[in-house]
Backbone as JSON Lines, residues from 0, in Angstrom:
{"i":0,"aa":"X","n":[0.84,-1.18,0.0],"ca":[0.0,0.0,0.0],"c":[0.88,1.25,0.0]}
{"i":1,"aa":"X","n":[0.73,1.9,-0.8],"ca":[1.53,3.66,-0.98],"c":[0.51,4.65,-0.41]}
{"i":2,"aa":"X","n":[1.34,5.22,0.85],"ca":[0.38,6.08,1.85],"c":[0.68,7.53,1.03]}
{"i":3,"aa":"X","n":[-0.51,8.09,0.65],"ca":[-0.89,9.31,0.02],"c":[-0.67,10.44,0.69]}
{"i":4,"aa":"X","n":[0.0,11.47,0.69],"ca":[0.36,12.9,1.94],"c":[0.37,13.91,1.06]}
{"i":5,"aa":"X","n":[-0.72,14.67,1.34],"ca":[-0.64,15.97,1.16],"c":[-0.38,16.7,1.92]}
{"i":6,"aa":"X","n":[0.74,18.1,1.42],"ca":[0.9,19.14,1.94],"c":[0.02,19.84,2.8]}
{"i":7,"aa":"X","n":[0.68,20.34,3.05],"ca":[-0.58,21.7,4.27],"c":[-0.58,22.61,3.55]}
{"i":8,"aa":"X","n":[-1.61,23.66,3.35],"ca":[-2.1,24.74,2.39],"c":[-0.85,25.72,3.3]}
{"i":9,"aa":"X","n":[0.08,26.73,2.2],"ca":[0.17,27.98,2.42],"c":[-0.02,28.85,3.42]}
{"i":10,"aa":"X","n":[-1.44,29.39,3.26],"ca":[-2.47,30.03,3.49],"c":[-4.01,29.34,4.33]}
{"i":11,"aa":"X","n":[-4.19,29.74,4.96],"ca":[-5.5,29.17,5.82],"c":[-6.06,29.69,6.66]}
{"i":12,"aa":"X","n":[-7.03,29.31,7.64],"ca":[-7.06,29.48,8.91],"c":[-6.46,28.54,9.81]}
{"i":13,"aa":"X","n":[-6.89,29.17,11.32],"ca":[-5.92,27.99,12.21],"c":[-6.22,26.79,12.09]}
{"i":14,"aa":"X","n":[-7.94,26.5,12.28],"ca":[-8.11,25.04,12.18],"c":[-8.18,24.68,11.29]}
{"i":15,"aa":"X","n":[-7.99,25.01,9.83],"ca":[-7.67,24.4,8.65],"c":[-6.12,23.84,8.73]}
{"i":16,"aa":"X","n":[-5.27,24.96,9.09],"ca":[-3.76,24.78,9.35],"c":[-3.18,23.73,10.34]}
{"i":17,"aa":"X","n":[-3.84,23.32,11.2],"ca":[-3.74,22.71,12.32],"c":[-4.36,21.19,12.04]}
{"i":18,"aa":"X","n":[-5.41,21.27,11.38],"ca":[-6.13,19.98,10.55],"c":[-4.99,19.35,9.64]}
{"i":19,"aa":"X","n":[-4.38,20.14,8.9],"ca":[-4.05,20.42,7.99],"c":[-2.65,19.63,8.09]}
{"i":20,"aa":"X","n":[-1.67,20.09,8.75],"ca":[-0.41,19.79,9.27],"c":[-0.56,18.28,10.43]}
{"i":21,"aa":"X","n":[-1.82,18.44,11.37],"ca":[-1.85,16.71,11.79],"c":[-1.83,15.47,10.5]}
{"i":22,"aa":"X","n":[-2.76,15.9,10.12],"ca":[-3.34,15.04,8.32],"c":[-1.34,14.77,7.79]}
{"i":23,"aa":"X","n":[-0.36,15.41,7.71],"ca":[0.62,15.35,7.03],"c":[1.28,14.29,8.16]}
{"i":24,"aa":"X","n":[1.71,14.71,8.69],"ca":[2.17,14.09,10.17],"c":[1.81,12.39,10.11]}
{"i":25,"aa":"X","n":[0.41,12.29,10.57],"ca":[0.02,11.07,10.39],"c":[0.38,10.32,9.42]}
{"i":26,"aa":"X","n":[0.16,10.99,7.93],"ca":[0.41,10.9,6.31],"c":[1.75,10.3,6.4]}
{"i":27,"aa":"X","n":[2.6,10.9,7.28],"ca":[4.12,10.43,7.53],"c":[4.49,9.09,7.57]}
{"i":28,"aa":"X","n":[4.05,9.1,8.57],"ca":[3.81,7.92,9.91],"c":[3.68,6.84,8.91]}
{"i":29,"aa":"X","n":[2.54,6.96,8.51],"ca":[2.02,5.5,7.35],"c":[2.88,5.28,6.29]}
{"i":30,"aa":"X","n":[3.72,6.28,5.41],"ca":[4.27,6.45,4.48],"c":[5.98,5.57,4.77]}
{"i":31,"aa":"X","n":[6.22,5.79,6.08],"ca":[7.7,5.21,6.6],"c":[7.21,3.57,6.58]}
{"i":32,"aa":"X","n":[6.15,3.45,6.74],"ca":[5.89,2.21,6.86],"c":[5.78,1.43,5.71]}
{"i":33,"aa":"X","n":[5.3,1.93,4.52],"ca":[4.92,1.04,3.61],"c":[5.79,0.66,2.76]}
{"i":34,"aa":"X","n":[5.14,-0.56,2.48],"ca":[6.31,-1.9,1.6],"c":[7.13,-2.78,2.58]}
{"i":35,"aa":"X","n":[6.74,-2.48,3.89],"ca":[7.36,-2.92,4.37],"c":[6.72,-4.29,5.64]}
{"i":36,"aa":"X","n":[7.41,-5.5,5.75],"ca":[6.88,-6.49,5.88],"c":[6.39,-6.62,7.48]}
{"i":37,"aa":"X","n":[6.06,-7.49,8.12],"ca":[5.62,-7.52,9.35],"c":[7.28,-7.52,10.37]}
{"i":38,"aa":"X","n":[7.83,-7.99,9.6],"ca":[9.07,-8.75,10.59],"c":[10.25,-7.44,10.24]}
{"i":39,"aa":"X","n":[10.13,-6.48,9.23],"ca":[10.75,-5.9,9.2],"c":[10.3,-4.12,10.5]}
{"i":40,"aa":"X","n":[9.05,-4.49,9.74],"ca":[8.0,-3.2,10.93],"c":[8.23,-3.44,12.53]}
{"i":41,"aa":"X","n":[8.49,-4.5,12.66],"ca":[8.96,-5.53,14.13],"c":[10.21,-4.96,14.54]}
{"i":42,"aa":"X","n":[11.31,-5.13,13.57],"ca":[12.78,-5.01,13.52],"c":[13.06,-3.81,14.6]}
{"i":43,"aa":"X","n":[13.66,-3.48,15.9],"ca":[14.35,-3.07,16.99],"c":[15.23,-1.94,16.76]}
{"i":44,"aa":"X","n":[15.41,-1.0,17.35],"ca":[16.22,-0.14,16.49],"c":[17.62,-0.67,17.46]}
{"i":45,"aa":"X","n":[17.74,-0.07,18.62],"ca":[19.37,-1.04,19.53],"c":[18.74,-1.12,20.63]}
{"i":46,"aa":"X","n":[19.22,-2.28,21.35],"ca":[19.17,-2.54,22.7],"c":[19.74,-1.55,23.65]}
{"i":47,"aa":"X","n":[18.98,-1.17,24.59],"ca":[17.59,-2.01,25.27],"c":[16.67,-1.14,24.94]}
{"i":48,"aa":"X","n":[16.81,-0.68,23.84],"ca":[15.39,0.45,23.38],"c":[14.55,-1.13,22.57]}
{"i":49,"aa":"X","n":[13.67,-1.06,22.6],"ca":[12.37,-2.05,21.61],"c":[11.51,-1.22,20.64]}
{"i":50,"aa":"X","n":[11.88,0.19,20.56],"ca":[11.55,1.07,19.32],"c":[11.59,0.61,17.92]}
{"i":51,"aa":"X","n":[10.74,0.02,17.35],"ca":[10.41,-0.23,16.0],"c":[8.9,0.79,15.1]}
{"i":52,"aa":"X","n":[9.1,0.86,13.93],"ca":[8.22,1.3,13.68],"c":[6.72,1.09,13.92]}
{"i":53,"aa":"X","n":[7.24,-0.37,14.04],"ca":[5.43,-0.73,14.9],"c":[4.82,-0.07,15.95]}
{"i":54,"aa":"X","n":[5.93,-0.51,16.51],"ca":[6.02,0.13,18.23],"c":[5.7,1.7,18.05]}
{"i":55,"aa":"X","n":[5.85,2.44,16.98],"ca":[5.36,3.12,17.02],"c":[4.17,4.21,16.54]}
{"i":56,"aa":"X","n":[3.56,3.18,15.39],"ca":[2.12,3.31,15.12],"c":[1.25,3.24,16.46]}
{"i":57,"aa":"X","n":[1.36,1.89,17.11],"ca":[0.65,1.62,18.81],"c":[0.88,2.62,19.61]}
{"i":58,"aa":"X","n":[2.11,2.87,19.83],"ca":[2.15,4.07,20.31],"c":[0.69,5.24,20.05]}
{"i":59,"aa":"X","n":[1.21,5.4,18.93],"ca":[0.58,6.75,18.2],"c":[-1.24,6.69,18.39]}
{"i":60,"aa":"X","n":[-1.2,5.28,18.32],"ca":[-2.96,4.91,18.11],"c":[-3.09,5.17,20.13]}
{"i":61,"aa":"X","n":[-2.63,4.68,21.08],"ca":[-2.42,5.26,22.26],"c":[-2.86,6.38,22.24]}
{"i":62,"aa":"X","n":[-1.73,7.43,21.86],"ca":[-1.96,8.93,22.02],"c":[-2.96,9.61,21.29]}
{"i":63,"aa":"X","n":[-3.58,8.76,20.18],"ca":[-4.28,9.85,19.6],"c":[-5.85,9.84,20.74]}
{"i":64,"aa":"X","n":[-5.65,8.1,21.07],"ca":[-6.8,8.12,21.97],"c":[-6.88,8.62,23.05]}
{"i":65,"aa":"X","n":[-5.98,8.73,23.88],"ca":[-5.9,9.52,25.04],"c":[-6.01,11.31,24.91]}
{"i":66,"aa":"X","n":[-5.81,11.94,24.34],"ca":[-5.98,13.07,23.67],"c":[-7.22,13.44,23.43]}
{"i":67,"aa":"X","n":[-7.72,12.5,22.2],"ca":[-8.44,13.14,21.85],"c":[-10.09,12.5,22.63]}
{"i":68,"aa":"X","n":[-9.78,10.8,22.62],"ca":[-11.35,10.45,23.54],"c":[-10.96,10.76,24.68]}
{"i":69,"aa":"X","n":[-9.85,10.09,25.4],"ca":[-10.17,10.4,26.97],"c":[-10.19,12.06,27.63]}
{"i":70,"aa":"X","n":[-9.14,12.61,26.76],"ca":[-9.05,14.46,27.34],"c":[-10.4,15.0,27.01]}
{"i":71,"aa":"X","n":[-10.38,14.96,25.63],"ca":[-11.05,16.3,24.95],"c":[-12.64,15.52,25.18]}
{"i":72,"aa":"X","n":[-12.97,14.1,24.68],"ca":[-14.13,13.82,24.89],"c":[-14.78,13.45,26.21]}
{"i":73,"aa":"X","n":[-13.71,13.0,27.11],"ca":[-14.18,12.85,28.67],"c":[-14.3,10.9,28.38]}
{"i":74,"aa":"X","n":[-14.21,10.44,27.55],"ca":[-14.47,9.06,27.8],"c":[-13.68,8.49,28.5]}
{"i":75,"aa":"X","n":[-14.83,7.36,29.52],"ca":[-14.19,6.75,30.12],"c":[-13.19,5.11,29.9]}
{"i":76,"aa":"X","n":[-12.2,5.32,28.6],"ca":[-12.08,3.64,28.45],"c":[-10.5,3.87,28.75]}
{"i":77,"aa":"X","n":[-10.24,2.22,28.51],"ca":[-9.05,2.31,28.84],"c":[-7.83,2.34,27.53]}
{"i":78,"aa":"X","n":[-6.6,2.08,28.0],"ca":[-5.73,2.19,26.65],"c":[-5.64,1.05,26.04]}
{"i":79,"aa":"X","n":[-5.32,0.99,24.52],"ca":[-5.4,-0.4,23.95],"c":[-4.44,-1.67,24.84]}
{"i":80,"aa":"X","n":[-3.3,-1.09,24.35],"ca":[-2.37,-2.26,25.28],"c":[-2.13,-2.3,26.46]}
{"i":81,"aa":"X","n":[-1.96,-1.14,27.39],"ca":[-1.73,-1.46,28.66],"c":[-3.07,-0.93,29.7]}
{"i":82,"aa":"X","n":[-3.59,-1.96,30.72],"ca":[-4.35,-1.68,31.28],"c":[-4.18,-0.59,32.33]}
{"i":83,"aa":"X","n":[-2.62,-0.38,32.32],"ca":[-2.05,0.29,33.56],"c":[-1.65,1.82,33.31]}
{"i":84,"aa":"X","n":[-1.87,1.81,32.01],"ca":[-1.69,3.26,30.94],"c":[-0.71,3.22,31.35]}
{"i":85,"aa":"X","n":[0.3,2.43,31.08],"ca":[1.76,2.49,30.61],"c":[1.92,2.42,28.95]}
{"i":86,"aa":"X","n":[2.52,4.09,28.32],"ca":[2.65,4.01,26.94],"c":[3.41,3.1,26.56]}
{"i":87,"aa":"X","n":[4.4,2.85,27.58],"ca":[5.98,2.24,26.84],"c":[5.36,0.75,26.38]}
{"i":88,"aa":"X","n":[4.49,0.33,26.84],"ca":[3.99,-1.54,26.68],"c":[3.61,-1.33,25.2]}
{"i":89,"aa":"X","n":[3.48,-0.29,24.43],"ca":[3.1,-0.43,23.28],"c":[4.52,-0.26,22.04]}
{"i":90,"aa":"X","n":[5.19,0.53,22.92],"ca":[5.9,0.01,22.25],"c":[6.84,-1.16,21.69]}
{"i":91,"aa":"X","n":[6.81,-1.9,22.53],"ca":[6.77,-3.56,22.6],"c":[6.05,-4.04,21.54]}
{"i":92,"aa":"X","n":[6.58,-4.26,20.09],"ca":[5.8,-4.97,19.21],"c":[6.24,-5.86,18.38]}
{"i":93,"aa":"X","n":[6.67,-6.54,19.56],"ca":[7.15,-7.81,19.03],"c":[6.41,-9.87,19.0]}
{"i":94,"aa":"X","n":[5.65,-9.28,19.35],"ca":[4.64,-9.9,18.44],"c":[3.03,-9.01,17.91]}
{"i":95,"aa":"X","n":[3.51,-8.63,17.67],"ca":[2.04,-7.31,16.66],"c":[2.44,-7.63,15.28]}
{"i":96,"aa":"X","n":[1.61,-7.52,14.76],"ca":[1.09,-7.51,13.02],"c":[0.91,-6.15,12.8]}
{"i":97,"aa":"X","n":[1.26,-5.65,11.16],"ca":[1.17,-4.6,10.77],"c":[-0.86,-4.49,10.69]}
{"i":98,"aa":"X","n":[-1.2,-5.43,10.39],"ca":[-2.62,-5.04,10.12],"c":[-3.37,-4.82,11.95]}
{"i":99,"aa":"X","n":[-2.91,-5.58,12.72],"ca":[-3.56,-5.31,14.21],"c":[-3.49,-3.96,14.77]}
{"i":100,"aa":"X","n":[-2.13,-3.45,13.98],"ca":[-1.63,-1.9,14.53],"c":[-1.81,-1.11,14.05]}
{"i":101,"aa":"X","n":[-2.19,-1.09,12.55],"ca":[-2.44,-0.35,11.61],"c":[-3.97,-0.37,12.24]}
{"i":102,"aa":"X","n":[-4.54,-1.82,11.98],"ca":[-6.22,-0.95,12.36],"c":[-6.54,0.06,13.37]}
{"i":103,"aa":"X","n":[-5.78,-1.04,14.66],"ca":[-5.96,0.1,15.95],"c":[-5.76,1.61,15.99]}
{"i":104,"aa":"X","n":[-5.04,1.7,15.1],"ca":[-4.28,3.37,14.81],"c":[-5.15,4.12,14.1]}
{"i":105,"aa":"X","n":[-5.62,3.6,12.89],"ca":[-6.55,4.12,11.85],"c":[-7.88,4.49,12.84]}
{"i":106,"aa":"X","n":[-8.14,3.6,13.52],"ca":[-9.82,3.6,14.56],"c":[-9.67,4.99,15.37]}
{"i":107,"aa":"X","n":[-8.83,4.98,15.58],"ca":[-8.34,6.3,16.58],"c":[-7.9,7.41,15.97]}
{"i":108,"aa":"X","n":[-7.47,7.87,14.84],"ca":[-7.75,8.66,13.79],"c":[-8.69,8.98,13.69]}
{"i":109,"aa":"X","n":[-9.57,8.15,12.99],"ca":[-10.97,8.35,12.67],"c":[-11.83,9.31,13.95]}
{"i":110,"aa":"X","n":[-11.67,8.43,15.12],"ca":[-12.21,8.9,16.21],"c":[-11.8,10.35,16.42]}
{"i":111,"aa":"X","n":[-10.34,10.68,16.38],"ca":[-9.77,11.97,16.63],"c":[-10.53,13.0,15.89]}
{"i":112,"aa":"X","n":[-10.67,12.68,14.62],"ca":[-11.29,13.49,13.34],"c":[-12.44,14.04,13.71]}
{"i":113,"aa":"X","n":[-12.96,13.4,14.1],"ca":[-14.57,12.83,14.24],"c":[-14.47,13.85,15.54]}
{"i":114,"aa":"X","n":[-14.36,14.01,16.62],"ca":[-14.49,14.64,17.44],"c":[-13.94,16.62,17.04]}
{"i":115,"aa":"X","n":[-12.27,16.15,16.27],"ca":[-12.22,17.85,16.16],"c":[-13.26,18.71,15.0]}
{"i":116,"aa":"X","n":[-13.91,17.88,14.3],"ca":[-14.9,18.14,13.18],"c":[-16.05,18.53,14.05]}
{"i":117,"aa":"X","n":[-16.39,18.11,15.26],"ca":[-18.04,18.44,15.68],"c":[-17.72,19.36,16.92]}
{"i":118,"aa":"X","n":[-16.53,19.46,17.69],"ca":[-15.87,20.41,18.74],"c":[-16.49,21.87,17.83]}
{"i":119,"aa":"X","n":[-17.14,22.65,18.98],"ca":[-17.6,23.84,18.21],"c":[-16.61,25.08,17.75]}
{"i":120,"aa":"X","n":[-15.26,24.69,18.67],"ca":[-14.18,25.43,18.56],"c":[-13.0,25.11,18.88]}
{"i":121,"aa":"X","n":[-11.49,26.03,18.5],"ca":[-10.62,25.02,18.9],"c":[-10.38,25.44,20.57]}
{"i":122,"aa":"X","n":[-11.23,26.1,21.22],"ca":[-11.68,26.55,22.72],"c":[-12.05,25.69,23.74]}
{"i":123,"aa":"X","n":[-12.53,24.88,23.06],"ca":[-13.42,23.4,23.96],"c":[-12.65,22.88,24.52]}
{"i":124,"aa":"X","n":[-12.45,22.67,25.73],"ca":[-12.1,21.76,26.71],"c":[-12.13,20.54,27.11]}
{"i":125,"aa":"X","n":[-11.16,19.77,27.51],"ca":[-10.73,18.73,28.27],"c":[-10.4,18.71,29.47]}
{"i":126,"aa":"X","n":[-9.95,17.5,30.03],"ca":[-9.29,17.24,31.36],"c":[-8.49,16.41,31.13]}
{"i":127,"aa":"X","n":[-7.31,17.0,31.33],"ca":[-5.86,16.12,31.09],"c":[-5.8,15.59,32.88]}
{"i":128,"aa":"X","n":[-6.03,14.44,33.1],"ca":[-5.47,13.89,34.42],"c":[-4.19,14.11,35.13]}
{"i":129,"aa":"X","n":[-3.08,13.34,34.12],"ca":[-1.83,13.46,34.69],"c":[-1.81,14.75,34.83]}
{"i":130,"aa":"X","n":[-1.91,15.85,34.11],"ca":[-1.78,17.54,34.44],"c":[-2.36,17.81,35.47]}
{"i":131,"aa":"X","n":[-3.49,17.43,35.64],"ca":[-4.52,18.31,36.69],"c":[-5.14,19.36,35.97]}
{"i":132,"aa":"X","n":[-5.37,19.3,35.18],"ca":[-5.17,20.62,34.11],"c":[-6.69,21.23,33.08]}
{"i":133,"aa":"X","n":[-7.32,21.52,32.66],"ca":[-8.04,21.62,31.56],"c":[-7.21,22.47,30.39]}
{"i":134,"aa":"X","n":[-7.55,21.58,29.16],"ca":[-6.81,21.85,28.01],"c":[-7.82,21.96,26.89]}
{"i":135,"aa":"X","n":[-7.17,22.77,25.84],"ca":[-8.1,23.24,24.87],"c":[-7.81,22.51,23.75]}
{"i":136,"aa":"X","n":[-8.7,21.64,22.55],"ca":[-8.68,21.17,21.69],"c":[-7.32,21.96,21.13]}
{"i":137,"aa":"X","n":[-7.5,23.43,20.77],"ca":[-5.97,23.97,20.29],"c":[-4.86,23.14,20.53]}
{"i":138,"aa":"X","n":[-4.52,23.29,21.82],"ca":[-3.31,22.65,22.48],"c":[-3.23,21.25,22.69]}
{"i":139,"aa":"X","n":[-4.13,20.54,22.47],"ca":[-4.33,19.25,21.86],"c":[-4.1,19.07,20.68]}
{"i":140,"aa":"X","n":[-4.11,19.84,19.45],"ca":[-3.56,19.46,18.18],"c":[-2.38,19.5,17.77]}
{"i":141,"aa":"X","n":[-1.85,20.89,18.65],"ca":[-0.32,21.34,18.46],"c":[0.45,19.91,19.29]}
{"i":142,"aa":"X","n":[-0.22,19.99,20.61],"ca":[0.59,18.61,21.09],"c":[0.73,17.72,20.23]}
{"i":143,"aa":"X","n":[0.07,17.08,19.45],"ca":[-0.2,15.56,18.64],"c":[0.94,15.71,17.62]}
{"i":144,"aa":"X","n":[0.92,17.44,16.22],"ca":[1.69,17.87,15.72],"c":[3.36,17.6,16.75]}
{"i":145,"aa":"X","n":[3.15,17.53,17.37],"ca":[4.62,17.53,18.0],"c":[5.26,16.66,18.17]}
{"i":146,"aa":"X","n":[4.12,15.75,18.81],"ca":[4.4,14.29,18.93],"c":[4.61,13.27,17.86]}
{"i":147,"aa":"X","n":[3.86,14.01,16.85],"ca":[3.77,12.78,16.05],"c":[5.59,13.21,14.73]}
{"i":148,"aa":"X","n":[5.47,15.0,15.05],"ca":[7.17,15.2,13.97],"c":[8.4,14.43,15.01]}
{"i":149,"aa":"X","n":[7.99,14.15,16.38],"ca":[9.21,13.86,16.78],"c":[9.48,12.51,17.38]}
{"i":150,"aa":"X","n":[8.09,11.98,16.75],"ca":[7.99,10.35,16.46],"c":[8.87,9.99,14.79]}
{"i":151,"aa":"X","n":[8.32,10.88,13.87],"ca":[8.65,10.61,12.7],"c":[10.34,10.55,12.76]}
{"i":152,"aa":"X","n":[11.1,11.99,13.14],"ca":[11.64,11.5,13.02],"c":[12.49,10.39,13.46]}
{"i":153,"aa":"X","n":[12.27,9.62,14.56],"ca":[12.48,8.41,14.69],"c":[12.13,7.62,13.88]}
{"i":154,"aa":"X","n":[11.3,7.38,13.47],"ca":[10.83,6.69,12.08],"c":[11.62,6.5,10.63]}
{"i":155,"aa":"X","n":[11.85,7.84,10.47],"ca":[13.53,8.25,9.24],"c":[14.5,7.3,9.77]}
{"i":156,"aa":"X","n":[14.87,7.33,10.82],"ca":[16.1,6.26,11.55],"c":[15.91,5.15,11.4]}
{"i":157,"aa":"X","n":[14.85,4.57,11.6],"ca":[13.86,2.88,12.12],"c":[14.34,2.76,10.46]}
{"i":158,"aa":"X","n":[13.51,3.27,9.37],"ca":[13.26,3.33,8.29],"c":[14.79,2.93,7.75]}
{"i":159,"aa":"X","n":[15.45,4.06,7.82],"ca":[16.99,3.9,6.85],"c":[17.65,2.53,7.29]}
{"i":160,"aa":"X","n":[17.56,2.49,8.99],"ca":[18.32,0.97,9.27],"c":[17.7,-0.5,8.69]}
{"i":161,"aa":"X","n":[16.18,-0.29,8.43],"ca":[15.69,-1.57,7.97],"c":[16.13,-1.59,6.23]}
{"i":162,"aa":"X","n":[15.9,-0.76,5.37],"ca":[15.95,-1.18,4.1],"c":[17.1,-0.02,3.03]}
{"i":163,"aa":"X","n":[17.42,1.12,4.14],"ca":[18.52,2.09,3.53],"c":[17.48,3.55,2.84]}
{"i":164,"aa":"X","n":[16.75,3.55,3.09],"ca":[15.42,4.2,3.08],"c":[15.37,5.82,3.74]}
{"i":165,"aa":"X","n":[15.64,6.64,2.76],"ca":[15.69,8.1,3.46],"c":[14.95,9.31,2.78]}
{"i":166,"aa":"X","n":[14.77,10.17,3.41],"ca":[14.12,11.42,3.0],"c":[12.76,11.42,3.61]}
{"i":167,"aa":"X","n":[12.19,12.73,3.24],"ca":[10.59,12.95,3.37],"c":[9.8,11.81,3.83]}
């Protein structure tokens, strides 16, 4: 599968810009991945890190859910892999399938979307726990944007060591 990424417009508004630049980000994410096999998506970057690209789609499907259902929507569930909301257990994907991680990730996308599309503004509020905090969808997108460029580039690394694989 060849993951499709479009640019971010120029010109916009914020939540077009902000839509706009997550959509690329993510676009990333999928794009480092493809062509590439289960056992290679598996593949470790060095000991005792267990950072693989898998490890960090799960990851990502994690954060988008915690963000965006548990902060911004108030839901009460728990995280995919660890019951203990420990992120790091996801990154552990060494026995995960690209399609188990890929779905989980995509579901939580969707969900993310789905919520900043009907949020009446980027003003709306959450409750970040670990903070103590209430946070605004805004600062929920910029976070994700952040997280997810400084996931990627880990991903460029994961990427070049499995198949010699660089750039954009």
């Amino acid at each position: 599968m060849i993951t499709e990424r479009v640019g971010p417009p120029f010109i916009g508004g914020e939540r077009e810009m902000l839509r706009a630049f997550l959509d690329y980000h993510r676009a990333t994410l999928a794009m480092k991945c493809d062509g590439l096999s289960d056992e290679e998506l598996r593949r470790q970057s060095m000991p005792p890190s267990t950072l693989s690209l898998l490890g960090l789609v799960r990851h990502m499907a994690e954060v988008e859910r915690t963000w965006f259902r548990r902060v911004i929507n108030r839901e009460d569930i728990p995280l995919v892999w660890s019951d203990e909301g420990d992120y790091q257990v996801a990154y552990d994907a060494s026995g995960a399938t690209r399609s188990e991680a890929f779905e989980a990730w995509r579901a939580e996308v969707e969900h993310s979307r789905r919520i900043e599309r009907e949020a009446e503004s980027l003003d709306v509020t959450g409750y970040q726990v670990r903070w103590e905090a209430e946070v605004s969808l805004r600062m929920v997108m910029l976070h994700l944007i952040h997280e997810y460029a400084r996931h990627n580039g880990h991903a460029d690394f994961l990427r070049e060591g499995i198949d010699g694989t660089v750039g954009a």
